[in-house]
N, C-alpha and C positions, 0 to 999 in steps of 0.2 A: 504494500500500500504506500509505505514512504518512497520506494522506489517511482511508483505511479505518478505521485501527487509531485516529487522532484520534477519528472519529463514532462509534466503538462506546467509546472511552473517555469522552466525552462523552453518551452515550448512557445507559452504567451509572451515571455520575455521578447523573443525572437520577434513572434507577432506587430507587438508592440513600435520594438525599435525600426521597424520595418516602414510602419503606420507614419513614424515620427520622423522619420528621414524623406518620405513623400509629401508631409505638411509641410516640413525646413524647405525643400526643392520648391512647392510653391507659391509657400509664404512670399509675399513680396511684388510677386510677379507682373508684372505691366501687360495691358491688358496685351499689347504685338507682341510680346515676349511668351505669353503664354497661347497663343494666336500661330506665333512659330512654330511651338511646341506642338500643337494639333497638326499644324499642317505638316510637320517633319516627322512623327507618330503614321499619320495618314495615309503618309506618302511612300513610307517602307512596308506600310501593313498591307497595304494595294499591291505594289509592287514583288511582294510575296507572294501573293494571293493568285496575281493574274502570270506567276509564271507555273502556280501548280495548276491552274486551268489549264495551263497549256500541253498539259503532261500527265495523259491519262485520265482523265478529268471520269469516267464513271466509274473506277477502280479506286478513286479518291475515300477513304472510311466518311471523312470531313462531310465532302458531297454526299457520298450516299447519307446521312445522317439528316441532312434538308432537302431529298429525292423528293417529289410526288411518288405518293405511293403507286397509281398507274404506271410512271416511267418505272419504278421498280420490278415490279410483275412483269414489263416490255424486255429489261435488260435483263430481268432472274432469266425467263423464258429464251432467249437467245443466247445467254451463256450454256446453255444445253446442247448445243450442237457447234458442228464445225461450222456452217453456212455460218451459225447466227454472230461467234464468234470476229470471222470475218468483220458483218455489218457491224459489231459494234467497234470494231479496231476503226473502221473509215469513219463513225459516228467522234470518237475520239482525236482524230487527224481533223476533220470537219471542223470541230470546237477550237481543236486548238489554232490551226490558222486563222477563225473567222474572229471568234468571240476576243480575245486579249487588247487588240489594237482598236476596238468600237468601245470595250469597255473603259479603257482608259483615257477615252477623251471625254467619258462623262463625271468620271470619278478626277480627274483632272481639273477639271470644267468646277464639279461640286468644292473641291477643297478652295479653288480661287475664294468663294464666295462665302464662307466662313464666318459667319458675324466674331468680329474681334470681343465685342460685349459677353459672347457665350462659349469664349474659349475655355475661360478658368474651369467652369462648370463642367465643361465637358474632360479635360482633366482628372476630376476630382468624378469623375461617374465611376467606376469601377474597371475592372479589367478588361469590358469591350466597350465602355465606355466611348469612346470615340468613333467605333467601328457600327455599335447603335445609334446614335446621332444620324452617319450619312446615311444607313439604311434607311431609316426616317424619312429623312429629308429627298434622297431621291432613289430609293431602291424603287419604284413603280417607274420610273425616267428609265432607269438602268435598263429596265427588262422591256421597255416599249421599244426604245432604242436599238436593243441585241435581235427584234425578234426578224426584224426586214431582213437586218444582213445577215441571222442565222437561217432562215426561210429559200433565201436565194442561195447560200451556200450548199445548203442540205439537200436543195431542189439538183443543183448543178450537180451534184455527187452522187446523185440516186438513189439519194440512201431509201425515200418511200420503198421503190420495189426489192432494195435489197432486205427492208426487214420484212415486209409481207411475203416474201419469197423465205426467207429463214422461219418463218413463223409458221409457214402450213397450214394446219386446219387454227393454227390458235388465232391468226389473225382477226378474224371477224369477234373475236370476243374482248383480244386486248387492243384492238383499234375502233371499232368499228363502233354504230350506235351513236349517243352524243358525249363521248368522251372525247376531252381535248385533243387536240392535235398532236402529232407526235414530234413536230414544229417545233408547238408553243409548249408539251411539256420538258422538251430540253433547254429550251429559250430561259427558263421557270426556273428547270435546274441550274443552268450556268449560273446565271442571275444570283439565287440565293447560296451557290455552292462559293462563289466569290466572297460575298459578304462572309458565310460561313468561315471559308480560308484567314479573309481578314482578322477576323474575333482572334483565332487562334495565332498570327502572328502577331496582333497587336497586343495578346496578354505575353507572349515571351518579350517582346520589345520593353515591355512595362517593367519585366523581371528583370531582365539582364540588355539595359540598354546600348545602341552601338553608337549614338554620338552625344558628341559633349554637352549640348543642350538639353539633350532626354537623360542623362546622368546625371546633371545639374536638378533637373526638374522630380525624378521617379529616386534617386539615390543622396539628394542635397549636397553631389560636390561638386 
């Protein structure tokens, strides 16, 4: 028991000083300086983010975690065989050439516009903190935007007949009917598998920062 109550009071200690080197870092802070912060936080969360899209993007754990669950059942169902395999390799090629360079001019575009007044706040929001804010702000932008140029890209590549072709008799039941497009559920995926990617690079950015200003800010030195 005293061993117990030792690790958890060494444990919050840790907590603690942790809490208090993140208050020291933003104590103080002007409001562009803390405006910086976000946007330099942002800008490497992104930039994480949109190079694991580019890189297998439905083999991602991250992605599959904010799948539509119909795209799941499409990609469980294809993972089943050779053909389906195939379609989802070019599904994967697809994404990654299309989606990374459309997404980045909105997610670009969103951190310009940052109100400097709700930087501190978004700071001091928690560990995706920052990366909720722009989902907010413009995740329905993001996915309006990815769905044209993923629509003509997916169209150019063929991927329709290559999954209704891999899918066989399943096709009519995981496409067909009034369930979404197979378009707009990847359009859906990209979309949220981004932000998702974001979350988790912006809590390691938070933990173990990589430049002097998020040091300063997340570490108080």
């Amino acid at each position: 028991m005293k061993k117990f109550l030792s690790l958890l009071m060494v444990t919050s200690m840790l907590i603690y000083g942790q809490a208090c080197s993140v208050q020291s870092g933003l104590a103080g802070l002007s409001p562009q300086k803390a405006l910086n912060g976000v946007q330099s936080l942002l800008g490497l969360a992104s930039g994480g983010a949109l190079k694991g899209i580019g890189k297998n993007m439905l083999t991602n754990a991250v992605v599959g975690s904010v799948m539509p669950p119909e795209l799941k059942a499409i990609t469980g169902a294809l993972g089943k065989s050779e053909a389906g395999q195939a379609a989802l390799g070019v599904i994967n090629n697809v994404i990654g050439s299309a989606a990374p360079s459309v997404a980045k001019g909105v997610l670009d575009n969103a951190l310009k516009n940052i109100p400097a007044g709700q930087a501190l706040d978004i700071l001091k929001g928690g560990e995706n903190g920052a990366t909720n804010f722009l989902k907010n702000a413009v995740g329905s932008k993001l996915t309006d935007t990815l769905l044209p140029a993923m629509t003509k890209s997916l169209g150019n590549a063929g991927i329709g007949d290559l999954v209704t072709s891999a899918l066989g008799s399943q096709a009519g039941s995981l496409l067909g009917g009034n369930k979404p497009s197979l378009e707009s559920l990847l359009t859906t995926a990209t979309s949220s598998g981004i932000f998702g990617l974001m979350g988790e690079a912006e809590k390691a950015e938070r933990a173990n920062p990589t430049n002097d200003l998020l040091k300063e800010i997340f570490k108080g030195k």
